[in-house]
C-alpha positions in Angstrom: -23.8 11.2 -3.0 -25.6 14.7 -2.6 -25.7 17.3 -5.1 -26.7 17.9 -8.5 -26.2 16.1 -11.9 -24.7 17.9 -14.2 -22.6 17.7 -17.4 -19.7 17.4 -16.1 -19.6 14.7 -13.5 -16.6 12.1 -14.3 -18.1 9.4 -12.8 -21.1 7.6 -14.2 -23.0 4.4 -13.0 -23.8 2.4 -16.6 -25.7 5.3 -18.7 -26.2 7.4 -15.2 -24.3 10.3 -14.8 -23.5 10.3 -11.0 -23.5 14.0 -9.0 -20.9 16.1 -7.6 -21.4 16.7 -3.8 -22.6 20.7 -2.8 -20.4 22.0 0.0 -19.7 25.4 0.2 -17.3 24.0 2.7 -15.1 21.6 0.9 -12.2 22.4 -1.2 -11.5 20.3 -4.3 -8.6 18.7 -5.2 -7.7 18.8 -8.9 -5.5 16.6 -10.7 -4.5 17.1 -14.6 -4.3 14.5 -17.1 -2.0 14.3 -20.5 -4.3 14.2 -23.3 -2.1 11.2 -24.7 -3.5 8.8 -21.9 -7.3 9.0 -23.4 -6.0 7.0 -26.1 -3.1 4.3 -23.9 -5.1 4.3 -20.4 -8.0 2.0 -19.0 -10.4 3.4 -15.8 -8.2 2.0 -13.4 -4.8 2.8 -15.0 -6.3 6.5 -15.0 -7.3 6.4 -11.3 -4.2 4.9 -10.1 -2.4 7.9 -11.9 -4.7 9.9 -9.8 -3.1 8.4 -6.7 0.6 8.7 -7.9 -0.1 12.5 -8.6 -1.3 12.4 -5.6 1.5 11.1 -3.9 3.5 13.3 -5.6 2.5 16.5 -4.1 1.0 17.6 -7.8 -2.5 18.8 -7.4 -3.9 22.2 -7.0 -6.5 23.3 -4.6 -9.7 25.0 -5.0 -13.0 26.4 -3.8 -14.8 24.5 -7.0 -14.3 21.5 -9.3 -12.4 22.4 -11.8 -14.0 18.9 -14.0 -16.4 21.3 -14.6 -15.0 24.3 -16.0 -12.0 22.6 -18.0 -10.7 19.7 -19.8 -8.3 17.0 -18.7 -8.8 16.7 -14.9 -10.0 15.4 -12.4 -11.7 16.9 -9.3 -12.1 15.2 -6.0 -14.2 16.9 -3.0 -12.6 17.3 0.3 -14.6 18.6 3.4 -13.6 19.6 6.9 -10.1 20.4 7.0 -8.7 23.5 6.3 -7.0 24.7 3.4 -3.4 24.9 5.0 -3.9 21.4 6.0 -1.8 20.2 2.8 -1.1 17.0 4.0 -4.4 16.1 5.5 -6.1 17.3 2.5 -3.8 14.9 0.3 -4.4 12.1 2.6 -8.5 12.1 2.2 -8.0 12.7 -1.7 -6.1 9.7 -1.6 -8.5 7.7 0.4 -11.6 8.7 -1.7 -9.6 7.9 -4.6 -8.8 4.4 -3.4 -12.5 4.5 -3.0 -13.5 5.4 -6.5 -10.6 2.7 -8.1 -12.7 0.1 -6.1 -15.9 0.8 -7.9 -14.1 1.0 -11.0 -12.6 -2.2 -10.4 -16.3 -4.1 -9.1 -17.5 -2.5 -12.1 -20.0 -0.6 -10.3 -18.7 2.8 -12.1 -16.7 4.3 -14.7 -15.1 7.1 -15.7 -16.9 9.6 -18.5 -14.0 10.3 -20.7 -16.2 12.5 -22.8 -15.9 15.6 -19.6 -12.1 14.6 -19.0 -11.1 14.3 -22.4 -13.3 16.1 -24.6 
């Protein structure tokens, strides 16, 4: 992934903190968490709520990841489809999110609950 490190980047690799992509172009897809699942939800189980919400039509939109200016969500890039392309722009979050459970689940990253749930 291109970008920067920073704080607030969900995903790490072991002790790595992984980057979020720069794109002036994308739009980021922001799902919220209840605090209560930091305490009763694994990686995956937190993901696969990702994908429901999803699913479900409840995410917001916006120019910047939101991961990195508030608590309990969850941002996920989407570039190249414009912003009144709801349903395309659902479909891609899904499909990097499918991406990001597979990691979790080869164990090749995890989720920094520390920046969702501080």
């Amino acid at each position: 992934m291109t970008g920067r490190a920073s704080d607030s980047c969900p995903f790490m690799a072991g002790s790595e903190r992984l980057v979020d992509p720069e794109d002036d172009a994308a739009l980021w897809v922001t799902i919220e968490f209840p605090e209560a699942m930091k305490l009763t939800h694994t990686d995956e189980q937190l993901v696969n709520w990702v994908v429901d919400q999803i699913l479900r039509h409840k995410i917001s939109v916006s120019a910047c990841a939101q991961h990195c200016q508030r608590p309990l969500c969850l941002s996920l890039p989407v570039v190249g489809i414009p912003r009144d392309e709801e349903h395309n722009i659902r479909d891609q979050a899904k499909t990097l999110t499918l991406w990001w459970l597979g990691e979790i689940l080869a164990d090749r990253v995890h989720l920094d609950r520390n920046v969702i749930f501080p």
